[in-house]
C-alpha positions as CSV (number, residue, x, y, z in Angstrom):
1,X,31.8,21.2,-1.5
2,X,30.2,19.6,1.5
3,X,29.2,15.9,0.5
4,X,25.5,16.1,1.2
5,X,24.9,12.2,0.1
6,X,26.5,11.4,3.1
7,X,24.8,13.4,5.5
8,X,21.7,12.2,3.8
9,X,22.6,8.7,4.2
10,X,23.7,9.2,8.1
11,X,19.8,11.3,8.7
12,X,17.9,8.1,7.2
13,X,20.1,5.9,9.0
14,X,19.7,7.6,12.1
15,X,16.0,7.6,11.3
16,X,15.9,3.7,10.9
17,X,17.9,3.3,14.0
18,X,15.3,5.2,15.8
19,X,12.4,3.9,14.3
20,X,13.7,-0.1,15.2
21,X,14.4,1.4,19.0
22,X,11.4,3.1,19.4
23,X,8.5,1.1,17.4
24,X,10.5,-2.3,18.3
25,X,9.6,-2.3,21.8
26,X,5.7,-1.6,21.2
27,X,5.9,-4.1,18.4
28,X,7.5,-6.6,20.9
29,X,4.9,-5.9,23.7
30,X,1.9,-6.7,20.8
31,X,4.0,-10.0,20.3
32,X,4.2,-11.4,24.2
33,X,0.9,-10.5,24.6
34,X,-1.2,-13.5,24.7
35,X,1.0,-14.5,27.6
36,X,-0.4,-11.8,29.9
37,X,-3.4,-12.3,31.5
38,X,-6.8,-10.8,30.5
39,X,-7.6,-8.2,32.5
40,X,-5.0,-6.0,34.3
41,X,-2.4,-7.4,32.9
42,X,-2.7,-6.7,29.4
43,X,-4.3,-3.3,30.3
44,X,-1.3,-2.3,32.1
45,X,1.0,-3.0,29.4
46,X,-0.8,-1.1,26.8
47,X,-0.9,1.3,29.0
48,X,2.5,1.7,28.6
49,X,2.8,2.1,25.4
50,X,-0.6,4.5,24.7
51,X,1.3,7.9,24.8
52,X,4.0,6.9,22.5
53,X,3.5,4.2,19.9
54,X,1.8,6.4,17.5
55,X,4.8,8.8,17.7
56,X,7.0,6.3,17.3
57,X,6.3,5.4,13.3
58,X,7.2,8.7,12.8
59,X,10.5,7.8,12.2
60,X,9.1,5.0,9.7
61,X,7.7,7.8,7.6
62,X,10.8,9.8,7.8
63,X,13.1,7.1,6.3
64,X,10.9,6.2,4.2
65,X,10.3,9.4,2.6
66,X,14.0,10.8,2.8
67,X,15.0,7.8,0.9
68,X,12.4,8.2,-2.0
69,X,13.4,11.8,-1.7
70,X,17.3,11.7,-1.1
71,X,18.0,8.5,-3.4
72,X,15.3,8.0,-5.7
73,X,17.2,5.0,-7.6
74,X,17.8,3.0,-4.9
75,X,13.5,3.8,-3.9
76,X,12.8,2.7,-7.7
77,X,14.9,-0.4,-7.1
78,X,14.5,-1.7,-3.3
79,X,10.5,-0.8,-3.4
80,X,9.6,-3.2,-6.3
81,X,11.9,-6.2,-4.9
82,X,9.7,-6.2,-1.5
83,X,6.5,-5.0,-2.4
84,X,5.0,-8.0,-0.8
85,X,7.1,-7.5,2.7
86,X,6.3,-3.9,2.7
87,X,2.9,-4.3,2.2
88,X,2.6,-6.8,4.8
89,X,4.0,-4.8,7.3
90,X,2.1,-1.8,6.2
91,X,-1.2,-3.7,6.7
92,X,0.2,-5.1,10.0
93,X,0.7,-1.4,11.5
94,X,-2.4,-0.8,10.3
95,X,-4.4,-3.6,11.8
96,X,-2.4,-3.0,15.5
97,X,-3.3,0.5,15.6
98,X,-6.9,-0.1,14.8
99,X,-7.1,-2.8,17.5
100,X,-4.9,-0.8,19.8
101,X,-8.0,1.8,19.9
102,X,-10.7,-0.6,19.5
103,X,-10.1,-3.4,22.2
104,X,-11.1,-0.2,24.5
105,X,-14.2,1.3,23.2
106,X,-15.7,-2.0,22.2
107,X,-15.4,-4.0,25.4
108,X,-17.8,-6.8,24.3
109,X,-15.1,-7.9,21.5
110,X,-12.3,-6.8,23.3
111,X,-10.5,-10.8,23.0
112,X,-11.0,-10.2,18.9
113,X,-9.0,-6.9,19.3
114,X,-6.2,-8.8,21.2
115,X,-5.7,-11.1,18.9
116,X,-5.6,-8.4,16.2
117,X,-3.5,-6.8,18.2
118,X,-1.0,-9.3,18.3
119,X,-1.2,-11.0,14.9
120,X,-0.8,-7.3,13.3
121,X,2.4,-6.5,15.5
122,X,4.0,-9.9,14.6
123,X,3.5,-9.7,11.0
124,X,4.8,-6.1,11.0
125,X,7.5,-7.0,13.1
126,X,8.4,-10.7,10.5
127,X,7.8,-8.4,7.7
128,X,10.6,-6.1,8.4
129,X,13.0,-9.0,9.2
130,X,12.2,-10.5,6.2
131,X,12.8,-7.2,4.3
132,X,16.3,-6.7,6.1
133,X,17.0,-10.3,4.9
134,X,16.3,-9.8,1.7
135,X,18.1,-6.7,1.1
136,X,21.4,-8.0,2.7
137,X,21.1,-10.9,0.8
138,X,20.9,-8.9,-2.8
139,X,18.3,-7.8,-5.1
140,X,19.2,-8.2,-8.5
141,X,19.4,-5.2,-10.4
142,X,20.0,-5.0,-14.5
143,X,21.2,-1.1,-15.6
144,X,18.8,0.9,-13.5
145,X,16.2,-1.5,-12.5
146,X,15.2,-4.3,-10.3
147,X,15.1,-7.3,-12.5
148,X,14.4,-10.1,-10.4
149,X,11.3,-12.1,-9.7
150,X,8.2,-11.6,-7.2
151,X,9.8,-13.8,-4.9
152,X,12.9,-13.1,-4.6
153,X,12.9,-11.6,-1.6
154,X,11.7,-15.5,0.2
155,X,14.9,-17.3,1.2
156,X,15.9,-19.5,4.4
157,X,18.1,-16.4,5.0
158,X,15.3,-14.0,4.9
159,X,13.2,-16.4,7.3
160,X,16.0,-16.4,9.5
161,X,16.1,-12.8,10.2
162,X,12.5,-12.4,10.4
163,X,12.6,-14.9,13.5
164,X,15.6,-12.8,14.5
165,X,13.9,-9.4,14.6
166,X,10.7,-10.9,16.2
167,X,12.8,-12.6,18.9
168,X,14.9,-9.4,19.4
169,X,12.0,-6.8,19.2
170,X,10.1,-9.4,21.9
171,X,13.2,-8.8,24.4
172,X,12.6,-5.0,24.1
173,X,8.8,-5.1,24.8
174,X,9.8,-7.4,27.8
175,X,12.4,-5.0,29.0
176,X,10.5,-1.5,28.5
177,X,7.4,-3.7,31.1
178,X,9.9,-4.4,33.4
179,X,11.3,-0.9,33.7
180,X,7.5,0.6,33.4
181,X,5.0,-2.1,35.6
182,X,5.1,-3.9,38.7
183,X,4.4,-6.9,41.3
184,X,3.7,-9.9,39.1
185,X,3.6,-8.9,35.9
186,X,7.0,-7.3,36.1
187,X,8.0,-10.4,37.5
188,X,6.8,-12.4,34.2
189,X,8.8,-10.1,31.8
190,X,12.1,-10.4,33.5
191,X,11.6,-14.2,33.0
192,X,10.9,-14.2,29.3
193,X,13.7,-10.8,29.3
194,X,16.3,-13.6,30.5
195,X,14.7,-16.3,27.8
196,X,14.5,-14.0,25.0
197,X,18.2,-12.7,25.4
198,X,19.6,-16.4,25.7
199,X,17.3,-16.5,22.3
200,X,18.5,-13.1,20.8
201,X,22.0,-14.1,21.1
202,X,22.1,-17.3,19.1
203,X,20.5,-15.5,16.7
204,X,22.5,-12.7,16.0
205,X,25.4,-15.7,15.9
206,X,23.4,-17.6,13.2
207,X,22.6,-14.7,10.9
208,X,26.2,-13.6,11.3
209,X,27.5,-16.4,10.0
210,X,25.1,-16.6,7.7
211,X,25.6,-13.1,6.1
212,X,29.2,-14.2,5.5
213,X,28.2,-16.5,2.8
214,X,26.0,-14.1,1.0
215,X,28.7,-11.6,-0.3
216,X,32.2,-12.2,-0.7
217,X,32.3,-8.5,-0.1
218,X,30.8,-9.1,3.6
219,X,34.3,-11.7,4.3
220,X,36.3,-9.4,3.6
221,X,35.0,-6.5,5.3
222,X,34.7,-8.3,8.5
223,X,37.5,-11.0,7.9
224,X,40.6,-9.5,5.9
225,X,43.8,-8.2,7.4
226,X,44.1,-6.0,9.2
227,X,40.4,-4.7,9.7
228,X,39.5,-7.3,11.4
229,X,41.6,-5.9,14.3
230,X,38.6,-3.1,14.1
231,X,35.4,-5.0,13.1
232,X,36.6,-8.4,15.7
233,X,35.3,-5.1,18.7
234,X,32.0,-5.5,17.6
235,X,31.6,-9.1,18.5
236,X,33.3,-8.1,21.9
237,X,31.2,-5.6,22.5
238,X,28.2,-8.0,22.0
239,X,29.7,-10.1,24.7
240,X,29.8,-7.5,27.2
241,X,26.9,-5.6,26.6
242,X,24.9,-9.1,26.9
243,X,27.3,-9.7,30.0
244,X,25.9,-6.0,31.7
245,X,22.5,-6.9,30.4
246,X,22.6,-10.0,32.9
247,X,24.0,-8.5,35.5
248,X,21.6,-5.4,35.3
249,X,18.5,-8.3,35.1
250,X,19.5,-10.2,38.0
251,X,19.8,-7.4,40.2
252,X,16.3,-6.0,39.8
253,X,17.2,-2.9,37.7
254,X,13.9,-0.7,36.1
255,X,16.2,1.0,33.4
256,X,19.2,-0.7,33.1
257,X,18.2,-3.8,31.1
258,X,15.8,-1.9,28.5
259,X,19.0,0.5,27.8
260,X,21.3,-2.4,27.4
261,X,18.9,-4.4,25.4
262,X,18.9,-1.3,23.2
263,X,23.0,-1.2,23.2
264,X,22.5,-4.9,21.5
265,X,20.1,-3.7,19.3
266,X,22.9,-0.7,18.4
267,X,25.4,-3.2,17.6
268,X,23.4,-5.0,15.1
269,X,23.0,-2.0,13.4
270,X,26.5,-1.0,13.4
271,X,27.3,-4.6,12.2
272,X,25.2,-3.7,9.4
273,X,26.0,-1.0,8.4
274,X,30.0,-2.4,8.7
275,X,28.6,-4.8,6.1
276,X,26.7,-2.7,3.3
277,X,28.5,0.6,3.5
278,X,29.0,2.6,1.3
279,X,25.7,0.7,-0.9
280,X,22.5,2.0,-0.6
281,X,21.6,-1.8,-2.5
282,X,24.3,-4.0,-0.7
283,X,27.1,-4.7,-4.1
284,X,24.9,-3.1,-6.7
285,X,24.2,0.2,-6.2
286,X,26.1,3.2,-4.0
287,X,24.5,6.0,-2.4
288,X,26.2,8.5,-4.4
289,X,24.8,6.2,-7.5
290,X,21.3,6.5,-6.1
291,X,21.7,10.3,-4.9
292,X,19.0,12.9,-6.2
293,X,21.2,16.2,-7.4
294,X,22.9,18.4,-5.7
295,X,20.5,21.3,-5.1
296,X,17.8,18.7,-4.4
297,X,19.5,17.6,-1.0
298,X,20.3,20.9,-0.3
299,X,17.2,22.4,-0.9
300,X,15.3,19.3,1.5
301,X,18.3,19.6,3.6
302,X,16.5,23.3,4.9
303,X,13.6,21.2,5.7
304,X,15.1,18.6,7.4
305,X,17.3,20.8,9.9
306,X,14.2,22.1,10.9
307,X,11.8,18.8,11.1
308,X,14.4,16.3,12.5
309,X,15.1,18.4,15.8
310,X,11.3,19.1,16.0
311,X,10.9,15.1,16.1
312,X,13.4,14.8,18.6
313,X,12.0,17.3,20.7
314,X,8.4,16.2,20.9
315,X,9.1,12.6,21.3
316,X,11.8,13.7,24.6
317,X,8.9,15.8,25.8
318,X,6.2,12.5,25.6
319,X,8.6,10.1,27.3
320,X,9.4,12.9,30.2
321,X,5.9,13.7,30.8
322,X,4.6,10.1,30.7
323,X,7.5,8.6,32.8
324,X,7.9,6.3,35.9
325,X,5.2,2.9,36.5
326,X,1.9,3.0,35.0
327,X,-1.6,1.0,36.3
328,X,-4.2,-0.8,34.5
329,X,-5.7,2.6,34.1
330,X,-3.8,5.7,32.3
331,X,-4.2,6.8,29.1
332,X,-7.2,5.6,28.1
């Protein structure tokens, strides 16, 4: 019998993955905003952004729902622990999209809609760090419920990776302007790009080390002999990638840095994911644990062979046919 958990598990993965790729750099653009200057500047990056970003949270409600519908214990569990992170970053997404359409049709409060603009993409973006933080750091969990406290999702470690994910999600807005503007302001974001990596990197170190002490389950998935021969590549890699990501910056590339950036980005994930498998809640609960029956995932399965490569179509389609630079005046 064909283990559908798992290729549940690998479609809401893949859906986070793409979600963080996608939605990270628009977030990031909403949180380096105040540094462009009114006027063309900050035109031209929303620009940039206008034919995707809406698309982009598909991916959000795709997780989102596949979990509640693929592993409805671990939905029952995780959703009560961070009700106040997940509503925060609901309401975020919800105040950036409304001043994303607002700061053009009403011109005479257009610096009220930047600011919304900004303040809803950062708290959506610390939201979801803080949520990652919390989860990797444990919810506690008593039989088949989540038995801890409002707040337990509010640690130093939590902070931390909020901080982490702005910082990280601020390199790929920077990156995504320098492969879609030009003149000065792409000449700004490769600045802050080389700032933000320097940033991203210390970072990533820091909560690293930081996970280690959480779980001793996390030392000894990254630390015990001989697995660390495999799990020490993904540190390498880091190097490297960060050492292309330079080298693609200082020569000027359009491309080359965003897709790097994302690499980075791809090796967090994988880091994570080295960490937590095979829990759906990181040494409380597995997927198979949290799994719906059998004929349920089958039965959304059908659906999701059809929706997923429907996604993936449209959104290929919207990059392709709004690619190259944009201006100050495009989409809107």
């Amino acid at each position: 019998m064909i283990d559908l958990t798992v290729i549940w598990a690998a479609i809401i993965g893949f859906a986070i993955v793409a979600y963080a790729v996608m939605d990270g750099f628009d977030l990031g653009i909403g949180i380096l905003f105040p540094l462009f200057k009114v006027g063309k500047d900050r035109d031209t990056a929303m620009n940039s952004i206008a034919p995707v970003w809406d698309g982009n949270e598909t991916w959000l409600v795709l997780g989102g729902g596949g979990l509640l519908a693929a592993f409805p214990l671990a939905y029952a569990i995780i959703l009560p622990a961070l009700y106040a992170p997940l509503i925060a970053m609901l309401l975020g997404l919800v105040l950036r999209g409304v001043a994303f359409e607002f700061r053009w049709r009403d011109p005479a409060h257009r610096a009220m809609w930047d600011r919304a603009f900004t303040g809803g993409s950062a708290v959506a973006t610390f939201a979801q760090g803080i949520a990652l933080g919390a989860l990797l750091q444990g919810i506690s969990v008593e039989g088949r419920a989540y038995s801890g406290g409002w707040w337990e999702w509010l640690s130093p470690f939590s902070l931390l990776t909020g901080v982490a994910l702005m910082v990280g999600y601020a390199l790929l807005g920077a990156c995504w302007l320098n492969w879609k503007t030009q003149g000065g302001l792409q000449r700004q974001v490769v600045t802050y790009a080389g700032r933000l990596g320097i940033a991203l990197l210390i970072l990533i170190g820091a909560v690293s080390l930081a996970t280690l002490t959480l779980e001793a389950s996390y030392q000894s998935r990254w630390l015990a002999w001989p697995g660390i021969l495999a799990t020490a590549q993904v540190p390498l890699a880091t190097v490297i990638v960060t050492a292309l990501f330079y080298r693609s910056l200082t020569r000027r590339k359009d491309a080359q840095p965003f897709l790097w950036a994302l690499a980075l980005f791809g090796l967090c994930l994988l880091g994570l994911g080295i960490s937590i498998w095979p829990y759906v809640i990181p040494a409380r609960v597995t997927i198979w644990e949290a799994a719906a029956p059998y004929r349920s995932q089958l039965f959304m399965l059908a659906g999701g062979a059809v929706l997923v490569p429907v996604i993936l179509a449209y959104t290929a389609w919207a990059y392709w046919v709004f690619r190259g630079k944009v201006g100050s005046e495009g989409y809107h």
